[in-house]
C-alpha positions in Angstrom: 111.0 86.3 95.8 112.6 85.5 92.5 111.5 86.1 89.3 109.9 82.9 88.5 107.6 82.9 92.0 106.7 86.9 90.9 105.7 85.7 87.8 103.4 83.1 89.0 102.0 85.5 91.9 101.1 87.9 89.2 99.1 85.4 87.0 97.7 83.6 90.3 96.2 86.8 90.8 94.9 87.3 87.4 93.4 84.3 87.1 91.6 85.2 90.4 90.3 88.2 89.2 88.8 86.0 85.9 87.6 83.8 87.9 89.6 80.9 87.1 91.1 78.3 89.0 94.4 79.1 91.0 96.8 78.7 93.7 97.3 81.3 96.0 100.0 83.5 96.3 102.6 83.5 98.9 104.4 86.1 100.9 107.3 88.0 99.5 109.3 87.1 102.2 108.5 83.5 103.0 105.9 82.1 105.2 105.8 83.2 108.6 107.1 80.3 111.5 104.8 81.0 114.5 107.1 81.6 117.7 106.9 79.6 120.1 103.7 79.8 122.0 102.6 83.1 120.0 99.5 83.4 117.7 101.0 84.3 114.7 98.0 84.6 113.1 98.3 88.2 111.8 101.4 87.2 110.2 99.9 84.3 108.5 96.8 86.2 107.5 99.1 89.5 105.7 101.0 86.5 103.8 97.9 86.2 102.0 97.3 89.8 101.6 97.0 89.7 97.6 94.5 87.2 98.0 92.2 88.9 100.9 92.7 92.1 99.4 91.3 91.0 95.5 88.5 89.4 97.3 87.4 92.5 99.4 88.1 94.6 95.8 85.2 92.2 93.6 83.1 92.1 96.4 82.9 96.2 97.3 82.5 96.7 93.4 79.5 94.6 93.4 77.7 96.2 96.1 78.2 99.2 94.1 81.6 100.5 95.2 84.2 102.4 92.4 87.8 100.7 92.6 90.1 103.7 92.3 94.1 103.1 91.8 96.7 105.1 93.1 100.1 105.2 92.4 101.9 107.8 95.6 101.2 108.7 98.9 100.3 112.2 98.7 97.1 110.7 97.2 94.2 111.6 99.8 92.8 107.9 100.7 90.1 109.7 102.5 88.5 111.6 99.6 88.2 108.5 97.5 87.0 106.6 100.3 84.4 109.1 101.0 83.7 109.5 97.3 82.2 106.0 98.0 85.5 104.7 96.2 87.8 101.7 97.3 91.6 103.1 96.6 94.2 100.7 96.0 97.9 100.6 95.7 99.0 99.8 91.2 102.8 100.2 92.0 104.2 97.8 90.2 107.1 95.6 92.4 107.3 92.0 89.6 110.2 92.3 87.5 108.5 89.9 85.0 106.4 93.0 83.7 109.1 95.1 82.7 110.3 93.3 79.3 106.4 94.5 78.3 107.2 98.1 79.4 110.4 98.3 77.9 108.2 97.9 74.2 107.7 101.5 74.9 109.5 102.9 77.7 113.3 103.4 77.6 115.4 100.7 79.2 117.4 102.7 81.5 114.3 103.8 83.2 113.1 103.2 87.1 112.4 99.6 87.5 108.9 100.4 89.2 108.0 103.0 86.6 108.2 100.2 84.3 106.8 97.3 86.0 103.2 99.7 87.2 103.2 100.3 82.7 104.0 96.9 82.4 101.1 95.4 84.3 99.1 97.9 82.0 100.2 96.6 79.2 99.8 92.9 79.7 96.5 94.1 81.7 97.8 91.4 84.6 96.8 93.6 87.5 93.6 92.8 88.2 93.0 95.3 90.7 94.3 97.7 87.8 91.8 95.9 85.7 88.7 96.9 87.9 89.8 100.5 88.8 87.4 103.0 87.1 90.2 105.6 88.0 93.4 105.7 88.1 94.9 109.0 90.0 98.3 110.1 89.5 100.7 112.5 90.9 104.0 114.6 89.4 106.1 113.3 92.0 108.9 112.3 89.1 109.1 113.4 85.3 109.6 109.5 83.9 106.1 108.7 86.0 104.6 112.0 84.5 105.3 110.5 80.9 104.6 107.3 81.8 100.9 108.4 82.9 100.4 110.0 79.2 101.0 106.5 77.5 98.8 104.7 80.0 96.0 107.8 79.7 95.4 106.3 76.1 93.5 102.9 77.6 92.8 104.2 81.5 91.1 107.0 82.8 93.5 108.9 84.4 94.1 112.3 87.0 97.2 114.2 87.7 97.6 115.6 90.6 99.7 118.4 90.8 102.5 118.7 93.5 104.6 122.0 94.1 107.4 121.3 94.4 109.1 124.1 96.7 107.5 123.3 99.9 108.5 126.8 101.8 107.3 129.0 99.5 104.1 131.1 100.6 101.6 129.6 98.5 102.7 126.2 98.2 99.7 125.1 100.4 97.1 127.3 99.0 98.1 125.4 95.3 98.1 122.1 96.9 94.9 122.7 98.9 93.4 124.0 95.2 94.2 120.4 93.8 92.6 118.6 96.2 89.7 120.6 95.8 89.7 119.4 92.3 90.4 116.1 92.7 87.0 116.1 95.2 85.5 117.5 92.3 86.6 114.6 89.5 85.6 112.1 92.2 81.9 113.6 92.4 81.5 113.9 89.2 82.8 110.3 88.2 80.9 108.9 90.7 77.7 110.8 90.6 77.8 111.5 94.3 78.1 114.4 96.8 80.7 114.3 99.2 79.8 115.6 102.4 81.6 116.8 105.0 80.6 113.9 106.9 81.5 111.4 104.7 85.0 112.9 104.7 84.8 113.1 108.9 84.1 109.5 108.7 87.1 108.5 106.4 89.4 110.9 108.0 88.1 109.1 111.6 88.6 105.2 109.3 92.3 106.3 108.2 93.8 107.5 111.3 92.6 104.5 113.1 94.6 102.3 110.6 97.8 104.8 110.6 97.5 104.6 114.6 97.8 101.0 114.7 100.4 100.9 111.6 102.7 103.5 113.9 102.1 101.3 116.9 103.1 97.9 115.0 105.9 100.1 113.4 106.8 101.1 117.2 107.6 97.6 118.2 110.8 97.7 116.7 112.0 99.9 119.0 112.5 97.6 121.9 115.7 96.0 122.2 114.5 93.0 121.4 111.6 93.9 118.4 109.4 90.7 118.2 109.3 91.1 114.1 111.9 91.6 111.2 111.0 94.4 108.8 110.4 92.2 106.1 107.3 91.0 108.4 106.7 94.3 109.0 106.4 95.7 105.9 104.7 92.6 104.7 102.0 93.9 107.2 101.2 96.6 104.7 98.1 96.2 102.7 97.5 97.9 98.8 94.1 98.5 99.8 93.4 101.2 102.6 91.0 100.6 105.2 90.0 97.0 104.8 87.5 96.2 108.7 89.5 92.7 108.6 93.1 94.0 108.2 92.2 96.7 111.1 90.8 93.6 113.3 94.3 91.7 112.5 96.2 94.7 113.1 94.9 95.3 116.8 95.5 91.3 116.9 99.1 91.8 115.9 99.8 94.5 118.9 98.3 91.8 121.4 99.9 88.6 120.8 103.5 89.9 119.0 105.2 91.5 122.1 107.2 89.0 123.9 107.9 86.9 120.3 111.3 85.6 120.0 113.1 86.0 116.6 115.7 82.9 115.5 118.2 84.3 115.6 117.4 86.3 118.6 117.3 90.6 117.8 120.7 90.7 120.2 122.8 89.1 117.5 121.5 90.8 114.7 122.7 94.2 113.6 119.9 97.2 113.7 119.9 99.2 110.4 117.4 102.3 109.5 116.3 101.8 106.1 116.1 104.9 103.7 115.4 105.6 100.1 112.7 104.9 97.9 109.9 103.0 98.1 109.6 99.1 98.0 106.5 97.9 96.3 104.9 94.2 96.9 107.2 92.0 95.0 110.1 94.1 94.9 111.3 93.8 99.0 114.4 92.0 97.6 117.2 94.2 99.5 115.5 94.1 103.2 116.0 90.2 102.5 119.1 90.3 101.9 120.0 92.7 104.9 118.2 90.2 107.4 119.5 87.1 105.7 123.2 88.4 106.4 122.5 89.2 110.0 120.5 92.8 109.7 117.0 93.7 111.3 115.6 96.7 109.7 113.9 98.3 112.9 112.5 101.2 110.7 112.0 102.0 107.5 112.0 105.6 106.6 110.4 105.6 103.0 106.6 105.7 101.2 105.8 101.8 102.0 107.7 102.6 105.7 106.7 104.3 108.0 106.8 108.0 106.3 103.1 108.1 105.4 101.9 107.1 108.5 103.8 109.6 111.7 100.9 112.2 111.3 96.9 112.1 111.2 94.6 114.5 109.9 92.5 116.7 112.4 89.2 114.9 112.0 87.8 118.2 114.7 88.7 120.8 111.7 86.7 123.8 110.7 87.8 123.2 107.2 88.4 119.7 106.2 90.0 120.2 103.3 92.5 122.4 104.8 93.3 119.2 107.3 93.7 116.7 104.7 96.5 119.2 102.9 98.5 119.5 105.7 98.7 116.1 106.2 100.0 114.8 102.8 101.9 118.1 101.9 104.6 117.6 105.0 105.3 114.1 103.4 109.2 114.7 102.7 109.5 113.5 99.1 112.9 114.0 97.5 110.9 115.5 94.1 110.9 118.6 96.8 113.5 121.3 96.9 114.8 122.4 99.6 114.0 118.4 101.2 114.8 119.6 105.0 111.9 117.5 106.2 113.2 114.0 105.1 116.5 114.9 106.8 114.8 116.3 110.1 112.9 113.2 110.1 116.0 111.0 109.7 117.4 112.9 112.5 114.3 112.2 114.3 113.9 108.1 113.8 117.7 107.6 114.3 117.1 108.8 117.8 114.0 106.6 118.5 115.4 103.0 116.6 119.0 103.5 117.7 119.8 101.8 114.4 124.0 101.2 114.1 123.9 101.7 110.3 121.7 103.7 107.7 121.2 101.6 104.5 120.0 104.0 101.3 118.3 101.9 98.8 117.9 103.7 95.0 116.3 102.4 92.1 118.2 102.6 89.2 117.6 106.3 87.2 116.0 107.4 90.4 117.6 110.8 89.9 115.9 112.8 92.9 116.5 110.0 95.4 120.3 109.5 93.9 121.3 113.2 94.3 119.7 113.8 97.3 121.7 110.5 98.7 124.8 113.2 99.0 123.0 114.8 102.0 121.4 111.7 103.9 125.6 110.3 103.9 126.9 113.4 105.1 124.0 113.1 107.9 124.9 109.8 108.6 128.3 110.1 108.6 129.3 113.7 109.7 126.1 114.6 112.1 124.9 111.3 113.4 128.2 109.2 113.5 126.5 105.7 111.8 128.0 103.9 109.1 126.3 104.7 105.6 125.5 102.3 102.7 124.4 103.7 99.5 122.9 100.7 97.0 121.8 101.3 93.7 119.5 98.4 92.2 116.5 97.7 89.9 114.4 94.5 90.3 116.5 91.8 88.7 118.3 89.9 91.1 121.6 89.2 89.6 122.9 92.1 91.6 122.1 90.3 94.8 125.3 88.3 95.7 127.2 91.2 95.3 125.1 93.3 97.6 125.0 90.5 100.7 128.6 90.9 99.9 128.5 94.7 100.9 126.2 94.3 103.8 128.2 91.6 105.2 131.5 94.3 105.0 129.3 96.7 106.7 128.0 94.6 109.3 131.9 93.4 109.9 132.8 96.9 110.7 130.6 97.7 112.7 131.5 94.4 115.1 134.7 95.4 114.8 134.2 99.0 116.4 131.8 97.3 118.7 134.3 95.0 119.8 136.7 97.7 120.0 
């Protein structure tokens, strides 16, 4: 989406949430063309997922439901859900907010750092705007500093993340600040959070990451019936909405069998890496599939990195579960990162992608240091071609990036043919 159609998807929604008169937004990547003789329905319906999602937002919060925001993954959505709260996705993907951030952030700062404070600033996110709460995590220092300027109009919690997963009591800390953050949510709320209202969101979220996974697992085939810009426009900021699970289960009956134009065979399969890619902000996975790509996985936080492992809803000690889940996510803030490599080596063998595309946002230091061991992987250990792109949101970088992908997408015809 350019710049222009961000900026009118962000005040669209806006206006929505002051209940004035709008149009409704569209999908980042275009509206979906139903194949022919498939339902496309689900497709269609995720296009509007702004819209469905800022209607189910106002209508939990009058029937008494807290809006909580969220900004990482390793944010339990089971102990806000079961807190009575509603969590929601505030990352920040509209490149029209930044020019408000930059007012207080520095410019050479990570684009989505400054569009989420941006969005704050001009108060345009009106899911931002209902939240009660916003919770945070110390997955990155400019984030961290970030979270103390928007602390001075939002009520805010850090959660704290060790950072050196192997060492003895990395999980006892992280269990600790889970046990905290159930604590801030009771007492915000004024409610007790039972062990059955946790079983109950624990059983809610792993029904949504199951059928995420098994979308996620249609790229696979030889011939996937989606692009990976469909697929992550599948995603929805709000966790466990009853209508996105119904369209979900929808998508895994009517998808298989669906055509793409141009068909999957012609296309060249790439594994998509890096960091995460925020609604509004899928700019780069367009430009891959517009130059003859299909991303058949993506490995990052809006891929499908949150959602390869559930939590035991049958544990003795639920809290215990829940850690063990969102602790093994393999964020590059950790040091050693083993698991994000094992896990590349892991999806390589089960998309049989011919290329690994690394996307970076600009003065994402973790993610571009750590890009030195995901090419030697790629290169040295699993033979595929590597392609390291370092971006923010503007799009005056993108003629010059279809101009890379096309030269790696050359090559690797060329070997092919060879």
């Amino acid at each position: 989406m350019n710049k222009q159609g961000k900026k009118k998807n962000a005040s669209s929604a806006g206006a929505r949430a002051r209940g004035q008169s709008n149009q409704r937004p569209s999908s980042c990547c275009g509206k979906v063309r139903p194949a022919s003789g498939v339902d496309a329905g689900p497709l269609a319906w995720f296009n509007d997922m702004v819209d469905h999602c800022l209607d189910y937002a106002a209508a939990q919060k009058k029937q008494g439901k807290h809006i909580v925001g969220l900004t990482c993954e390793y944010t339990p959505r089971e102990l806000i859900l079961a807190a009575g709260g509603i969590p929601v996705c505030l990352c920040g993907g509209d490149e029209g907010m930044i020019p408000a951030a930059e007012e207080f952030l520095p410019s050479n700062l990570c684009p989505l750092i400054k569009s989420t404070f941006g969005y704050s600033v001009r108060k345009e996110n009106p899911f931002l705007e209902l939240a009660e709460l916003v919770i945070t995590e110390t997955t990155c220092d400019g984030k961290k500093k970030m979270y103390e300027l928007m602390a001075g109009n939002r009520r805010m919690y850090v959660l704290e993340l060790t950072q050196k997963p192997d060492d003895p009591d990395a999980l006892a800390h992280w269990i600790a600040e889970l046990r905290k953050l159930g604590g801030v949510l009771a007492e915000q709320f004024g409610v007790r959070i039972t062990a059955g209202k946790i079983r109950d969101a624990i059983a809610l979220m792993n029904r949504e990451r199951t059928l995420r996974r098994a979308l996620a697992e249609l790229m696979k085939a030889e011939a996937p019936p989606l692009t990976g810009c469909e697929l992550l426009n599948m995603k929805s900021i709000i966790a466990g909405i009853p209508a996105d699970l119904e369209q979900y289960a929808k998508a895994l009956r009517v998808l298989p069998g669906r055509k793409l134009d141009p068909p999957a065979s012609e296309r060249i399969r790439v594994l998509l890496t890096g960091v995460p890619m925020p609604h509004g902000a899928e700019r780069v996975i367009k430009i891959i599939e517009n130059n003859g790509g299909l991303v058949v996985c993506q490995e990052n936080c809006t891929g499908i990195k949150p959602i390869l492992e559930d939590v035991d809803a049958g544990a003795g000690d639920l809290m215990l579960a829940l850690a063990e889940k969102y602790f093994h996510l393999p964020c590059s803030v950790m040091t050693p990162n083993r698991r994000r490599l094992d896990l590349l080596r892991r999806l390589v063998a089960e998309y049989r992608p011919q290329c690994i595309v690394e996307v970076i946002w600009q003065a994402c230091l973790t993610y571009d240091v750590e890009s030195f061991f995901v090419r030697r992987l790629a290169e040295e250990e699993l033979g595929r071609p590597y392609l390291r792109i370092e971006t923010d949101y503007s799009p005056s970088d993108s003629a010059r990036i279809g101009m890379r992908i096309q030269a790696l997408f050359e090559t690797i015809k060329e070997h092919r043919t060879k």
